[in-house]
C-alpha positions as CSV (number, residue, x, y, z in Angstrom):
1,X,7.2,5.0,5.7
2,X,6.2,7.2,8.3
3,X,5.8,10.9,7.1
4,X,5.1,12.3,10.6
5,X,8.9,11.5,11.2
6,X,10.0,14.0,8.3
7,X,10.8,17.9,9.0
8,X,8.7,20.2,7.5
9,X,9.9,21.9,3.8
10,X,13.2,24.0,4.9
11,X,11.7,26.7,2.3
12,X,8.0,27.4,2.8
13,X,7.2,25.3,6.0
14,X,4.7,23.3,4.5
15,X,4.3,19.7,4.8
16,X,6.6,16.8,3.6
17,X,6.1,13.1,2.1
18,X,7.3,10.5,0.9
19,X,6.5,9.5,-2.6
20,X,7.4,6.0,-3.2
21,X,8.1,4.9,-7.0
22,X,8.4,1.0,-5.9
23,X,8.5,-0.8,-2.7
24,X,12.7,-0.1,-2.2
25,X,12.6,3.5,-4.0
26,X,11.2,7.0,-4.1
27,X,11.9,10.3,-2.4
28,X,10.8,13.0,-0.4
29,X,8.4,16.1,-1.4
30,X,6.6,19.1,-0.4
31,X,3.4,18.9,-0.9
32,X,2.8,22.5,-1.0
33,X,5.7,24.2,-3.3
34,X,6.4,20.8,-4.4
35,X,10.8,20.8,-3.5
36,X,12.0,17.4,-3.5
37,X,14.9,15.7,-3.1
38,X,16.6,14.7,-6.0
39,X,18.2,11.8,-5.2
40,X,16.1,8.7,-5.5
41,X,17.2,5.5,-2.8
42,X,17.0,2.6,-5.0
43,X,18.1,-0.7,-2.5
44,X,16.9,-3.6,-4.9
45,X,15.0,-5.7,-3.7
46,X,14.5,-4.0,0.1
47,X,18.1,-4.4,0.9
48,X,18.7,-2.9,4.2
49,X,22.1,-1.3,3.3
50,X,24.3,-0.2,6.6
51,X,20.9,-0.7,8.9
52,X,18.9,1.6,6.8
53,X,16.1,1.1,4.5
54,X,15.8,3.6,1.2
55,X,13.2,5.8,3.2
56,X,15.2,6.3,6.6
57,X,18.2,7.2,4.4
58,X,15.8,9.7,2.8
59,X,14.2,11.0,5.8
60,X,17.8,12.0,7.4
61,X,18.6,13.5,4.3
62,X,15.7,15.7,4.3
63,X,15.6,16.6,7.6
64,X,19.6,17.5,7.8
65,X,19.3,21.4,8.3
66,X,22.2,24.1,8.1
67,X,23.1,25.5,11.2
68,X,22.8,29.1,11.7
């Protein structure tokens, strides 16, 4: 897991990580206003699913941003 790949928080700007809850889950949070992403990736067992492990499947989540 590689948090310098992750966006900053799309609400205060501050600085994003993951938090890892096992070695194939966890998810993504501020660590200044403390957002995070609901979703927890959960691929048993480190099962790459599609190409991507739980965290790049988290990171692309978090750093999908509405265009303007």
């Amino acid at each position: 897991m590689d948090d310098k790949n992750l966006k900053t928080c799309p609400f205060c700007g501050g600085q994003a990580v993951f938090v890892p809850l096992s070695t194939c889950s966890g998810y993504i949070a501020c660590v200044d206003c403390n957002i995070a992403i609901k979703t927890v990736w959960d691929d048993r067992l480190n099962k790459v699913e599609n190409g991507k492990t739980w965290d790049e499947k988290a990171a692309k989540m978090w750093n999908r941003r509405c265009e303007k």
